[in-house]
N, C-alpha and C positions, 0 to 999 in steps of 0.2 A: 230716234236715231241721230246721233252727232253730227253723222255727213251730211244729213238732210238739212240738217236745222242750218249746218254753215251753208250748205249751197242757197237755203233760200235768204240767207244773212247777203250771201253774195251778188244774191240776183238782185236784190232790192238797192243793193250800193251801187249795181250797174244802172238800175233806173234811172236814180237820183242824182248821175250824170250823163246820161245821155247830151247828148248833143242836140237839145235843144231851144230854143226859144228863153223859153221860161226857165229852165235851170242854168244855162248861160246866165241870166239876165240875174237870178241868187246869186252865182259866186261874183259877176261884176259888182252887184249893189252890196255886197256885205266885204266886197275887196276897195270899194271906196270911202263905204263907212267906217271901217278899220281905221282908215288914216285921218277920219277928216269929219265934222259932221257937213250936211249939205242938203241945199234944197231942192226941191222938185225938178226943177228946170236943170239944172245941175245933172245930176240921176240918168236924167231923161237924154241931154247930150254926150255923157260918155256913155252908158249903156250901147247908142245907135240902136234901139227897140221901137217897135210902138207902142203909143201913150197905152194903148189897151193892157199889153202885154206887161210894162213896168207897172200899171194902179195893180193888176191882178196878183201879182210877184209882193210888191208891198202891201197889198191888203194881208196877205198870207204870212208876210214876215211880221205884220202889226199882231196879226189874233196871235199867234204864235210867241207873241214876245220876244222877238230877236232882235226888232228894232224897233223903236222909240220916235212921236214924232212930239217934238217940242215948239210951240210954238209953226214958225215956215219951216223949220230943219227936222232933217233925221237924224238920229245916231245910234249906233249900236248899241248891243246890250251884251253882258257877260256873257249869255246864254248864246247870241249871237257870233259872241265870236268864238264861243267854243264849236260851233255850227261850223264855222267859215273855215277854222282849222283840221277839224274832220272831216271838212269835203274836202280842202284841200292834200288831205293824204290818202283819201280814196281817189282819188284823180290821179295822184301818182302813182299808188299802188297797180290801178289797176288799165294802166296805159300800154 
C-alpha cells in the first residue's frame, strides 16, 4: 500500500528529528563541518553536549562515513553533506 509505506517514510523522518540530544547534536556537528573542518575540543564547545553524547554522535557519523577524521580534525564528506541537507529539509518540512 502506497499510504502506508509514505506514512512509515514519515515516521522515520519524525524520528530522525526529534528533539533530541543526539540528533540535535548531528545537525550541530554536520552544521559546523559544513563550513569549516575542526577539532574535538572545537565540536565539543559549540555543540554545548556532553563528551559522551558528541564521541557517540561521531562514532556513528565515522562508521557511517559522513565525516572524516584526519589527523586532530574532522571534516565532512559528500555523503555527509548530502545528510545535512536532507535533514535540513525534513526539519523544515516537517515543523
Amino acid at each position: 500500500n502506497p499510504m502506508y509505506a509514505l506514512f512509515i517514510k514519515i515516521s522515520l523522518f519524525r524520528c530522525m528529528i526529534l528533539d533530541t540530544a543526539e540528533n540535535q547534536c548531528i545537525l550541530a556537528l554536520l552544521r559546523i563541518l559544513e563550513k569549516r573542518k575542526v577539532r574535538y575540543a572545537l565540536m565539543f564547545k559549540e555543540t554545548k553536549v556532553s563528551h559522551t553524547t558528541l564521541q557517540n554522535v561521531l562514532k556513528e557519523l565515522l562508521k557511517g562515513e559522513f565525516v572524516l577524521k584526519r589527523d586532530i580534525e574532522y571534516e565532512i564528506t559528500d555523503k555527509g553533506k548530502k545528510l545535512f541537507r536532507k535533514l535540513e529539509e525534513l526539519k523544515a518540512i516537517l515543523k
